[in-house]
Steps between C-alpha positions, in 0.01 A plus 500: 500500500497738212118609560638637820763662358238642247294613825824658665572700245191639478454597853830654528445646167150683672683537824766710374262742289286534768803565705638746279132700454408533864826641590544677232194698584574653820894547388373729235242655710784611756772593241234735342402658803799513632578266766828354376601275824134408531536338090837401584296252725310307237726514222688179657182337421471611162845402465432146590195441312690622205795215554272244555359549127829583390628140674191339357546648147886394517383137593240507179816567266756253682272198503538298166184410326360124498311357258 
């Protein structure tokens, strides 16, 4: 059970960065050309990716450590 915990984490881990970097991209590509509704598009996206390793960094420091 915990080496798919282990695998879990890591995926959502990568799946938030990735998140975060692909959206990221075109939102600052708009906003520096200009198109603020177009940016105002993706930046949900970013948004998300960013509370999903926010969520996973909160559940890092909540669980207690076994040994």
């Amino acid at each position: 059970m915990e080496d798919k915990v282990i695998r879990l984490s890591k995926f959502t881990k990568v799946l938030g960065i990735i998140t975060v970097v692909i959206f990221m991209i075109p939102t600052g590509f708009l906003l520096f050309t200009g198109n603020i509704i177009a940016a105002l598009c993706f930046f949900p996206f970013v948004l998300l990716g960013a509370a999903l390793l926010l969520a996973l960094s909160l559940i890092h420091i909540s669980e207690p450590t076994r040994h």
